[in-house]
N, CA, C, O and CB atoms as a CASP TS submission, in Angstrom:
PFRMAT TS
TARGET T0000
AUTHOR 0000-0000-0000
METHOD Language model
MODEL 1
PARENT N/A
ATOM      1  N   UNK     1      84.288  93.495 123.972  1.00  0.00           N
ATOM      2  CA  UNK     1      83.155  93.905 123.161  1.00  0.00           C
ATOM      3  C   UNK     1      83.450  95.226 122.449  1.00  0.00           C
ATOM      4  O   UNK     1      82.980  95.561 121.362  1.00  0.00           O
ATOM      5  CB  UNK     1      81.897  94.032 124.027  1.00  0.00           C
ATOM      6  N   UNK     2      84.214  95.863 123.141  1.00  0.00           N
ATOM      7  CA  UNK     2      84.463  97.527 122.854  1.00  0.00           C
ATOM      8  C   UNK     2      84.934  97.002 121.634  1.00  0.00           C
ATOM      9  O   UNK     2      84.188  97.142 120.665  1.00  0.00           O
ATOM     10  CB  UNK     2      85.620  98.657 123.884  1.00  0.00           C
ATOM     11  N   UNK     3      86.169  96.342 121.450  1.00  0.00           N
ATOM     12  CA  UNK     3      87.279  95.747 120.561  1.00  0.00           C
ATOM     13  C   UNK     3      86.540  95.615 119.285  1.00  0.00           C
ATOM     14  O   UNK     3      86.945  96.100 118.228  1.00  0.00           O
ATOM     15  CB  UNK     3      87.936  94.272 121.087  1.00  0.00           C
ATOM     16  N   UNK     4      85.489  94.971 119.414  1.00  0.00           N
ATOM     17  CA  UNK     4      84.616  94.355 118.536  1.00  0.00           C
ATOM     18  C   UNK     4      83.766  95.261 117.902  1.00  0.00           C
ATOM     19  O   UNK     4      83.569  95.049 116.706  1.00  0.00           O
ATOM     20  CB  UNK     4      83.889  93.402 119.146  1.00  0.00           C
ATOM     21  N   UNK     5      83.187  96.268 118.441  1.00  0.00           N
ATOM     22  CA  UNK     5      82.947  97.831 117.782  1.00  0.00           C
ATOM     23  C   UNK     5      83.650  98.450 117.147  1.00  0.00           C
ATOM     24  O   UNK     5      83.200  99.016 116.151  1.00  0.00           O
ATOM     25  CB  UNK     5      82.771  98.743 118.479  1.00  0.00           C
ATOM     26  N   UNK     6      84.392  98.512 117.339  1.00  0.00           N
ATOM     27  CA  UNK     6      85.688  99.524 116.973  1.00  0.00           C
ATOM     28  C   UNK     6      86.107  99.153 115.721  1.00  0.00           C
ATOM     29  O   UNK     6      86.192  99.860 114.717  1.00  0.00           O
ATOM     30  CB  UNK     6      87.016  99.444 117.969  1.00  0.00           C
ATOM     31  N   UNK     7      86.486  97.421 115.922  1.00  0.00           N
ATOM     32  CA  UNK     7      86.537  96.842 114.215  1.00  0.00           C
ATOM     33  C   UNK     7      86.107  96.777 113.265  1.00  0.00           C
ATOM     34  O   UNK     7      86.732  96.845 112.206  1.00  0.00           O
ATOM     35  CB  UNK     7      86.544  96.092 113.905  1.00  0.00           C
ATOM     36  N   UNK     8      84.340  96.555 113.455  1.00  0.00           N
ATOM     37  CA  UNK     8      83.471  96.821 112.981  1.00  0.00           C
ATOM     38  C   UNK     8      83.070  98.200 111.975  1.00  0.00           C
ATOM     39  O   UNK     8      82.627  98.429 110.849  1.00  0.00           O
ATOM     40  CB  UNK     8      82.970  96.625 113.891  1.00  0.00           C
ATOM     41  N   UNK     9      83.537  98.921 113.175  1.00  0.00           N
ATOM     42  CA  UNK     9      83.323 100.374 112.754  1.00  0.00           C
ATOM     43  C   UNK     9      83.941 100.952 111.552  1.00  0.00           C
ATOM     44  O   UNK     9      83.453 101.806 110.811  1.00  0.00           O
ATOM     45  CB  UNK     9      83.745 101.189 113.761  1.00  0.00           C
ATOM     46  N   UNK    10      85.293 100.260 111.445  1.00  0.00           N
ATOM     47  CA  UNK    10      86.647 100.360 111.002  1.00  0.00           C
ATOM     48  C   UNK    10      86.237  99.513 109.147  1.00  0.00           C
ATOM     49  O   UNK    10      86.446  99.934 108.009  1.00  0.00           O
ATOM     50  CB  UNK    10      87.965  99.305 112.398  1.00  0.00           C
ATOM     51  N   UNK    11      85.656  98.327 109.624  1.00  0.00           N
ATOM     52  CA  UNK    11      85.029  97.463 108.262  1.00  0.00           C
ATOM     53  C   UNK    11      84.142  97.029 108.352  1.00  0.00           C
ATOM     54  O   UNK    11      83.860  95.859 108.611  1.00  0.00           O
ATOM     55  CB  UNK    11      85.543  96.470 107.727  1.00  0.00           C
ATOM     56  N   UNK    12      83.116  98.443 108.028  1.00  0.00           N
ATOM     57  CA  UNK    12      81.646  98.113 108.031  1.00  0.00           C
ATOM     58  C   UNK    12      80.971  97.528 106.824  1.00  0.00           C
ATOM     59  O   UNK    12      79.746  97.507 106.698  1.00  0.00           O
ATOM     60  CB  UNK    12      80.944  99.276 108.314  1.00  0.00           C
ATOM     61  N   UNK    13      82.243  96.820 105.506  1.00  0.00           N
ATOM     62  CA  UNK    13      81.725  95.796 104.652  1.00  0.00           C
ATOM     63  C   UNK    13      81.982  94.242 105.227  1.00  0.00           C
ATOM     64  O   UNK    13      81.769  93.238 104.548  1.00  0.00           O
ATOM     65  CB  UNK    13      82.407  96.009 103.233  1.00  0.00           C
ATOM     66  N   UNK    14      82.352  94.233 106.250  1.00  0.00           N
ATOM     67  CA  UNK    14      82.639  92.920 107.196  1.00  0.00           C
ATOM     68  C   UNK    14      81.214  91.743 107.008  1.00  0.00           C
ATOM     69  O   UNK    14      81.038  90.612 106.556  1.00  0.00           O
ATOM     70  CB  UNK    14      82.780  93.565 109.120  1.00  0.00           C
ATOM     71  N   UNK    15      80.454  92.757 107.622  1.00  0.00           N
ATOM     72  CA  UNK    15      79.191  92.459 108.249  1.00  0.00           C
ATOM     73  C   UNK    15      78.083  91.793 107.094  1.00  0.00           C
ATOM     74  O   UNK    15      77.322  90.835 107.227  1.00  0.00           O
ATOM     75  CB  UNK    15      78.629  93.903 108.932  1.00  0.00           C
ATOM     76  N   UNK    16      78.337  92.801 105.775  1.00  0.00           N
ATOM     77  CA  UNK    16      77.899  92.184 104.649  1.00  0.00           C
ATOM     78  C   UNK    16      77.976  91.200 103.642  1.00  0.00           C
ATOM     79  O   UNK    16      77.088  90.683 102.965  1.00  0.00           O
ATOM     80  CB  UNK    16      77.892  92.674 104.275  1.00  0.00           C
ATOM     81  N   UNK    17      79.440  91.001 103.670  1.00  0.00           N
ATOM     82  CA  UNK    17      80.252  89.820 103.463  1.00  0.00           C
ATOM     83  C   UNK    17      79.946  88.445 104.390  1.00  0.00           C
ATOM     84  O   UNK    17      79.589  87.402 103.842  1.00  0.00           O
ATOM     85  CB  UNK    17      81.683  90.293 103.708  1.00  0.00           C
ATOM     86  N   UNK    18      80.078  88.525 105.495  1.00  0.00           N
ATOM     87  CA  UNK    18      79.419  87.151 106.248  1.00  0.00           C
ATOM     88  C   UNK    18      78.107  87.281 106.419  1.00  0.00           C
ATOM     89  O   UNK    18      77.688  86.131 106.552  1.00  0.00           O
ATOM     90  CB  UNK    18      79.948  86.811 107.683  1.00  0.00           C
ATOM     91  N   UNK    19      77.213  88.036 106.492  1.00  0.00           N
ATOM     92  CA  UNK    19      75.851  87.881 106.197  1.00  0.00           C
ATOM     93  C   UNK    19      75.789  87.626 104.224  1.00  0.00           C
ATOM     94  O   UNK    19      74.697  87.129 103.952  1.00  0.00           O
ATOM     95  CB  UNK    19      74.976  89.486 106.899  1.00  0.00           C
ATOM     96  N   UNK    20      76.362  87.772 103.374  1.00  0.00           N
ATOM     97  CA  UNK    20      76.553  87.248 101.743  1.00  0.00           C
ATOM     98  C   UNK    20      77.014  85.216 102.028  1.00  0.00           C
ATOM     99  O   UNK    20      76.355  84.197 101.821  1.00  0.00           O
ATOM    100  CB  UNK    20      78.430  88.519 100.747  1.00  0.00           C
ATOM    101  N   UNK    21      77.838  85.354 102.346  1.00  0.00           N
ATOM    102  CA  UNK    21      78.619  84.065 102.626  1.00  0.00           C
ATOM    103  C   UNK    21      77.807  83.309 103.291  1.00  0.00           C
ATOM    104  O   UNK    21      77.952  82.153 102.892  1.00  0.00           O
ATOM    105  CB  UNK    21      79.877  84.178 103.380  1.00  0.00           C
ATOM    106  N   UNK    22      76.751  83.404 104.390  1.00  0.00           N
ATOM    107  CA  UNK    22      76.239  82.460 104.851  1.00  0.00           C
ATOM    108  C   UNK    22      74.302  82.620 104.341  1.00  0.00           C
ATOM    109  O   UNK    22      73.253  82.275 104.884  1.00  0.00           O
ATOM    110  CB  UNK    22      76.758  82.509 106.503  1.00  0.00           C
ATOM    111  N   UNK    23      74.526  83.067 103.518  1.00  0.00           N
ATOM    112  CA  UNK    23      72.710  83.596 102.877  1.00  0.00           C
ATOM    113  C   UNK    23      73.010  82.302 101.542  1.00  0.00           C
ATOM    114  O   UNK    23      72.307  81.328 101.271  1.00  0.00           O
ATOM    115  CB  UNK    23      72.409  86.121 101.960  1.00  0.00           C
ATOM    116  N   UNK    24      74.327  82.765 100.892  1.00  0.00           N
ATOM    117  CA  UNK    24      74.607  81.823 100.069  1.00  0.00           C
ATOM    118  C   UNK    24      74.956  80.189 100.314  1.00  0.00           C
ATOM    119  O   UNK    24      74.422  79.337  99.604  1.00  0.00           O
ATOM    120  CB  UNK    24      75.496  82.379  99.543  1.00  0.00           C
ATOM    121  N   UNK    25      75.678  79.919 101.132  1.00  0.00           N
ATOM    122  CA  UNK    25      75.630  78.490 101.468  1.00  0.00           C
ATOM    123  C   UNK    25      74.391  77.794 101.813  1.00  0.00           C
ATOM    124  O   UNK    25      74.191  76.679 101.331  1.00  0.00           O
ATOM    125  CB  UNK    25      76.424  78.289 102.486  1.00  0.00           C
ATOM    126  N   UNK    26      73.317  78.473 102.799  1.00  0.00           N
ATOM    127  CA  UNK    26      72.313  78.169 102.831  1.00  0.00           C
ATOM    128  C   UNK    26      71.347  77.986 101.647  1.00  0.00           C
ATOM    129  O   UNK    26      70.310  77.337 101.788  1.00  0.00           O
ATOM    130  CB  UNK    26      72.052  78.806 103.554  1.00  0.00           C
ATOM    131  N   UNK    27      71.685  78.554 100.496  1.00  0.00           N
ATOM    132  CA  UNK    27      71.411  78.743  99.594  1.00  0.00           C
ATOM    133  C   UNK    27      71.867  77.372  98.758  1.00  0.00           C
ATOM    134  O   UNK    27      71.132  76.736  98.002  1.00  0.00           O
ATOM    135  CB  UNK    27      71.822  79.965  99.366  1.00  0.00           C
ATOM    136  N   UNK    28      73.142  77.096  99.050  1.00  0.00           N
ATOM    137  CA  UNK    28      74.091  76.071  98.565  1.00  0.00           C
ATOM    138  C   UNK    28      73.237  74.948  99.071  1.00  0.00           C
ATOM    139  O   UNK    28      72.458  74.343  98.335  1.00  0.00           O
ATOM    140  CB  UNK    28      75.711  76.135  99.148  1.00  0.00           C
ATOM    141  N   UNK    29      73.355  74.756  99.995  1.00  0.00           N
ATOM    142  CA  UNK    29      72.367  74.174 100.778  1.00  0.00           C
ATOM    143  C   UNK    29      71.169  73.434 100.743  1.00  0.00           C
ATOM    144  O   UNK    29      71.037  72.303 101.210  1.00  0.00           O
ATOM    145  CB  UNK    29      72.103  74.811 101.221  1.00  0.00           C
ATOM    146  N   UNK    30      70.149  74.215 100.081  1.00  0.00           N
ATOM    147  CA  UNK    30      68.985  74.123 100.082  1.00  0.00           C
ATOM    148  C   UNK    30      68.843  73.028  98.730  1.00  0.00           C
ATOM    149  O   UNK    30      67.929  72.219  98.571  1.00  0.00           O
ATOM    150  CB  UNK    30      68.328  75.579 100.080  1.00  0.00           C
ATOM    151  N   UNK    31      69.735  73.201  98.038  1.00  0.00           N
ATOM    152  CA  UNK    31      70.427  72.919  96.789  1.00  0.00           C
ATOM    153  C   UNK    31      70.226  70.643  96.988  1.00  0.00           C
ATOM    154  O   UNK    31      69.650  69.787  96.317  1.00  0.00           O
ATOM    155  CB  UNK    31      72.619  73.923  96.922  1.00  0.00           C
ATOM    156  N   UNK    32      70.868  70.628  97.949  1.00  0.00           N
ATOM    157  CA  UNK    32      71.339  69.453  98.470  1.00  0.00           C
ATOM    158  C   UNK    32      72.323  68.622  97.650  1.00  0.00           C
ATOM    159  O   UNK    32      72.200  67.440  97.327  1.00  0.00           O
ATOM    160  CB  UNK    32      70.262  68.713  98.763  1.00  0.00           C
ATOM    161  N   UNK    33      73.303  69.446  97.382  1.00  0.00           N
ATOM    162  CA  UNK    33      74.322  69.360  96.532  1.00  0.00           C
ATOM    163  C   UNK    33      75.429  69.494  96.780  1.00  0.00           C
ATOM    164  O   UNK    33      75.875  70.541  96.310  1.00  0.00           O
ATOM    165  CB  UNK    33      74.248  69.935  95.780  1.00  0.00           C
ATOM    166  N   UNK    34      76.529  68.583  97.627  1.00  0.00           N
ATOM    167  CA  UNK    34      77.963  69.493  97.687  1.00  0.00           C
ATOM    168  C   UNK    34      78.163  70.196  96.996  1.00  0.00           C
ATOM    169  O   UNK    34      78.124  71.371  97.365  1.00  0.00           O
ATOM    170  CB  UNK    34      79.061  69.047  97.613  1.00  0.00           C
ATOM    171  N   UNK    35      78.618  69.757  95.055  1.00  0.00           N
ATOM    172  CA  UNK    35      78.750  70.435  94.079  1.00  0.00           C
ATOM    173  C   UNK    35      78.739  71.793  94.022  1.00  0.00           C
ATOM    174  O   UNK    35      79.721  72.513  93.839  1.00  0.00           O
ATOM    175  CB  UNK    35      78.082  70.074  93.446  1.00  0.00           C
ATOM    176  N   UNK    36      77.597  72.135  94.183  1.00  0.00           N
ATOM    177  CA  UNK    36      76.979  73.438  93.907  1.00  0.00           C
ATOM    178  C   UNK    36      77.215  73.979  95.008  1.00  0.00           C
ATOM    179  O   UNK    36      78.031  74.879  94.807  1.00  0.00           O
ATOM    180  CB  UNK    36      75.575  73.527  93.529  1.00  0.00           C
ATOM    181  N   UNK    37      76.867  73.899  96.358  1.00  0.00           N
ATOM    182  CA  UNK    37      77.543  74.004  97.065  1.00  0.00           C
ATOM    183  C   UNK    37      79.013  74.760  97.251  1.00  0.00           C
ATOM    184  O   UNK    37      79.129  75.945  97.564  1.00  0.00           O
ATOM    185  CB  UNK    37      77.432  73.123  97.157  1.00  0.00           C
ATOM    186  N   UNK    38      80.031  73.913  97.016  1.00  0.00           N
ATOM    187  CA  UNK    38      80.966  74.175  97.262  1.00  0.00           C
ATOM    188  C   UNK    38      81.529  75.368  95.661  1.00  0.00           C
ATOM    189  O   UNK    38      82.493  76.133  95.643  1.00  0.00           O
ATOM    190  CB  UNK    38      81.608  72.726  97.705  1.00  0.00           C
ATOM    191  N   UNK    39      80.749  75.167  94.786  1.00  0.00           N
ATOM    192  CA  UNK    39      81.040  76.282  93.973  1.00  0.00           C
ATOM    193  C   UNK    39      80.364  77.409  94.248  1.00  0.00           C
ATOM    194  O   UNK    39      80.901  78.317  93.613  1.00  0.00           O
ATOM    195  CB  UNK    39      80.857  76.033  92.732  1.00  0.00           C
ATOM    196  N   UNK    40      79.518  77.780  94.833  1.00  0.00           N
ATOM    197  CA  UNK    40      78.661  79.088  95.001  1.00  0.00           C
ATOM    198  C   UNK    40      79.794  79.525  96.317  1.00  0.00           C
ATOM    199  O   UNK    40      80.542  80.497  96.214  1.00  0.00           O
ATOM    200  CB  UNK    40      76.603  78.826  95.467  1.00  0.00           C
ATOM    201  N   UNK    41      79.761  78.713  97.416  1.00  0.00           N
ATOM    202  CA  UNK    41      80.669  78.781  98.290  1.00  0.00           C
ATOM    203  C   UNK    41      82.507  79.565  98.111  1.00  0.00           C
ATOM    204  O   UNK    41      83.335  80.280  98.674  1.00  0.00           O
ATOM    205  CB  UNK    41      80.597  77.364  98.541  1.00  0.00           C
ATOM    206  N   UNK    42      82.236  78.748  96.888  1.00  0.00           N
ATOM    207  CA  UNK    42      84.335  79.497  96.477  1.00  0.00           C
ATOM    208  C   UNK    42      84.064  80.981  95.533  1.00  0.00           C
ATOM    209  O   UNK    42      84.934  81.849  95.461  1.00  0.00           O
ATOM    210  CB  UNK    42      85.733  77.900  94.821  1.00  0.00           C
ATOM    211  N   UNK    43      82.687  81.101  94.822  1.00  0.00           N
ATOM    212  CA  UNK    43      82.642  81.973  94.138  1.00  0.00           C
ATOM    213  C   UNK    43      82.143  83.640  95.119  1.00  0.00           C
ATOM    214  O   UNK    43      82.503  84.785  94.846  1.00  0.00           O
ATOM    215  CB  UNK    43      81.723  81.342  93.010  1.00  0.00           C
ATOM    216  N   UNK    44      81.089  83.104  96.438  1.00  0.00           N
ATOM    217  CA  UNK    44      81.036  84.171  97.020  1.00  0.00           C
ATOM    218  C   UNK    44      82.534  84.399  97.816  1.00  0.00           C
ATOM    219  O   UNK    44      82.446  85.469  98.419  1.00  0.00           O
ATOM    220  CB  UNK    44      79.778  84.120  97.858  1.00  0.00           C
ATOM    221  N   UNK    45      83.412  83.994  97.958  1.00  0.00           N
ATOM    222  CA  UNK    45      84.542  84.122  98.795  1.00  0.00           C
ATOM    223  C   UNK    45      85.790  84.832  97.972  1.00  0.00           C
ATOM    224  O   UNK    45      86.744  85.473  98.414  1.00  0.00           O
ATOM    225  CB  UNK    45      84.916  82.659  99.342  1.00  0.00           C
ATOM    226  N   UNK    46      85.399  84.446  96.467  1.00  0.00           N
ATOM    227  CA  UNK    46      86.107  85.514  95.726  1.00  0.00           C
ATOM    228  C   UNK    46      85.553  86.765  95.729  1.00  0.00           C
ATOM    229  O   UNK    46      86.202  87.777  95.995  1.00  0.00           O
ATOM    230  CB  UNK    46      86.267  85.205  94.442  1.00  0.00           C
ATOM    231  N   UNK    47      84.123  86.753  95.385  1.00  0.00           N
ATOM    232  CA  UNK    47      83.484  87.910  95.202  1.00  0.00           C
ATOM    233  C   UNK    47      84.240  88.808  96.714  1.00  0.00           C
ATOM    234  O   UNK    47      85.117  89.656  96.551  1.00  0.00           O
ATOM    235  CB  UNK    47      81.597  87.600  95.124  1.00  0.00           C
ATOM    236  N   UNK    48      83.836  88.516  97.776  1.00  0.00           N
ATOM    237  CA  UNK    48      84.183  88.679  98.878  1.00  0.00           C
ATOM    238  C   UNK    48      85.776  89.406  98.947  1.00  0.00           C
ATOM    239  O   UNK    48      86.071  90.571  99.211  1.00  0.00           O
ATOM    240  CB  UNK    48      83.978  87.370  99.472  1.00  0.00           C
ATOM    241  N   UNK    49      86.493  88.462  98.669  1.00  0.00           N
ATOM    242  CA  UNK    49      87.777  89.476  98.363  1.00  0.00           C
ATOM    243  C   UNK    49      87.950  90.303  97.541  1.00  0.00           C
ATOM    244  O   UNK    49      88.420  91.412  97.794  1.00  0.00           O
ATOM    245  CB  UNK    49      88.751  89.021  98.116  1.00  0.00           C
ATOM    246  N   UNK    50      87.562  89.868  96.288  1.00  0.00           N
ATOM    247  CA  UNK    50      87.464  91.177  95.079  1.00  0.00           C
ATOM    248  C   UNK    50      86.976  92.609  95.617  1.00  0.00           C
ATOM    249  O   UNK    50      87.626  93.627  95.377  1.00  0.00           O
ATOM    250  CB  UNK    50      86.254  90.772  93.811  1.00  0.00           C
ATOM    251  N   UNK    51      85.580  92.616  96.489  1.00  0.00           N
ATOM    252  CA  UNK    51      85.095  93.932  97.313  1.00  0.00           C
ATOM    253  C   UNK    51      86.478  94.124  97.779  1.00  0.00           C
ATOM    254  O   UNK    51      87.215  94.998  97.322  1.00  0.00           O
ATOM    255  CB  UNK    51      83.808  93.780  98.644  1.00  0.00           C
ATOM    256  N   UNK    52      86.843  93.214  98.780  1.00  0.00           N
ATOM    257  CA  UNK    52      87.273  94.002  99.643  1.00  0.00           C
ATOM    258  C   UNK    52      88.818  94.801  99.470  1.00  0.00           C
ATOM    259  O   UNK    52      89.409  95.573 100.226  1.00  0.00           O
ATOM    260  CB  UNK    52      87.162  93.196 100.736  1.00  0.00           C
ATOM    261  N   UNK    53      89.205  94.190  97.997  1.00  0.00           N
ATOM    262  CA  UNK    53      90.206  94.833  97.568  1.00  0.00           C
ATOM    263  C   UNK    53      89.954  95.910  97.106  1.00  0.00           C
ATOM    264  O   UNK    53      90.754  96.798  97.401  1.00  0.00           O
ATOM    265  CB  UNK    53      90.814  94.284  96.852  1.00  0.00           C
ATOM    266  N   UNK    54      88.982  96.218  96.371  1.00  0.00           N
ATOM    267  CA  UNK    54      88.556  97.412  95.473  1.00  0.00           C
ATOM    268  C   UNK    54      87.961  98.574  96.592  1.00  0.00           C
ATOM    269  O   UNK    54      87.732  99.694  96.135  1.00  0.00           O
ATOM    270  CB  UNK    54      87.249  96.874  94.233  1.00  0.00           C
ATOM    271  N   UNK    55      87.753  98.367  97.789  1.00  0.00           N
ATOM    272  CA  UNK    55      87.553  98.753  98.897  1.00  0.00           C
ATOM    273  C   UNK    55      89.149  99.123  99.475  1.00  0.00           C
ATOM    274  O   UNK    55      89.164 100.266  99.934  1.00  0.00           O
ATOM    275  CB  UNK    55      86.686  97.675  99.616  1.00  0.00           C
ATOM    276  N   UNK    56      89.762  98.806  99.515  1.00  0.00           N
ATOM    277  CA  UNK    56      90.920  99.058 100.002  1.00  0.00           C
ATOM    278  C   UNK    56      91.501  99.864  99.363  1.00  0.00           C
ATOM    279  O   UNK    56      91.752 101.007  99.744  1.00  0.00           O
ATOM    280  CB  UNK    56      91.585  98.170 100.167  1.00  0.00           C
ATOM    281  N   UNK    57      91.767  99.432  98.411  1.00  0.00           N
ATOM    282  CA  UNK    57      92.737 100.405  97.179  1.00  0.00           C
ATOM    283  C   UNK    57      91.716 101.820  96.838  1.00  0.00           C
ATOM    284  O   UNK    57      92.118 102.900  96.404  1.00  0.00           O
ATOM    285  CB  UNK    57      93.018  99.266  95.285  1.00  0.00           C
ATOM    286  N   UNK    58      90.525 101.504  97.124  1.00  0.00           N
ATOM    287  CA  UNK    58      89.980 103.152  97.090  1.00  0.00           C
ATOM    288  C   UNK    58      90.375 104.026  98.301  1.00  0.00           C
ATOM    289  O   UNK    58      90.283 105.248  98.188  1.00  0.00           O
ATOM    290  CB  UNK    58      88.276 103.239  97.073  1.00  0.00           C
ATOM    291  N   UNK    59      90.818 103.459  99.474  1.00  0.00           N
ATOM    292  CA  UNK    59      90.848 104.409 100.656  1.00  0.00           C
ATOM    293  C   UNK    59      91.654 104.342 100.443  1.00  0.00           C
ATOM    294  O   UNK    59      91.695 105.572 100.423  1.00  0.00           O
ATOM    295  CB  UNK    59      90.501 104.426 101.891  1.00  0.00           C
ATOM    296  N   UNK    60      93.347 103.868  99.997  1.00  0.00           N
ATOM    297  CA  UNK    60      94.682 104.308  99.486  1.00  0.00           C
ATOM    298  C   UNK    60      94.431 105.069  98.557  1.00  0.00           C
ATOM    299  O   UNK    60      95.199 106.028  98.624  1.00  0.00           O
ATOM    300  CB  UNK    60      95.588 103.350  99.041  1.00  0.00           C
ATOM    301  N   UNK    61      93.581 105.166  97.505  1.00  0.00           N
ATOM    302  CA  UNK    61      93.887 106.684  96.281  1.00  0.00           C
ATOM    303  C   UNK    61      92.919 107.710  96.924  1.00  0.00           C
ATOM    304  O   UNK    61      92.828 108.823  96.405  1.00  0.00           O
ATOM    305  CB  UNK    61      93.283 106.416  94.197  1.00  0.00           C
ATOM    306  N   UNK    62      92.291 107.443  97.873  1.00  0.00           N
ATOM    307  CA  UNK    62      91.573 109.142  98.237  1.00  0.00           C
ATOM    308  C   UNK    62      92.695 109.699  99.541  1.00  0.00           C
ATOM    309  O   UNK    62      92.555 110.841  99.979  1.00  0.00           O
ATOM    310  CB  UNK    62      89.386 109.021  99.084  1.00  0.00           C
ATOM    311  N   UNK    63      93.402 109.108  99.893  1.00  0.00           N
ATOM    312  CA  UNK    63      94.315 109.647 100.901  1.00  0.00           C
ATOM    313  C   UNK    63      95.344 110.235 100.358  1.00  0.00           C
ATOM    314  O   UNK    63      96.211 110.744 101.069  1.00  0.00           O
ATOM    315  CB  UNK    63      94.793 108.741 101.777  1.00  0.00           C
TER
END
């Protein structure tokens, strides 16, 4: 559990990203549409990496 804090702590955009990812499928979802679905699905998962790159590469240029 400690482990699991610590990571957390470490990528506290984690938490927002899978609470994004599963607000949206449900979303996809509600839809009753693979289709749509599975495109809202691939588009939050880019979005998702895009943060988390632009997130990254900022704590490499402030160091």
């Amino acid at each position: 559990m400690e482990k699991i804090k610590l990571f957390i702590n470490k990528n506290p955009n984690l938490i927002n990203i899978i609470l994004g990812i599963i607000g949206f499928t449900i979303a996809g979802i509600v839809y009753y549409d693979f289709e749509i679905m599975l495109k809202v699905f691939v588009g939050v998962v880019i979005f998702s990496v895009v943060i988390g790159l632009i997130s990254f590469a900022i704590k490499i240029f402030l160091k």
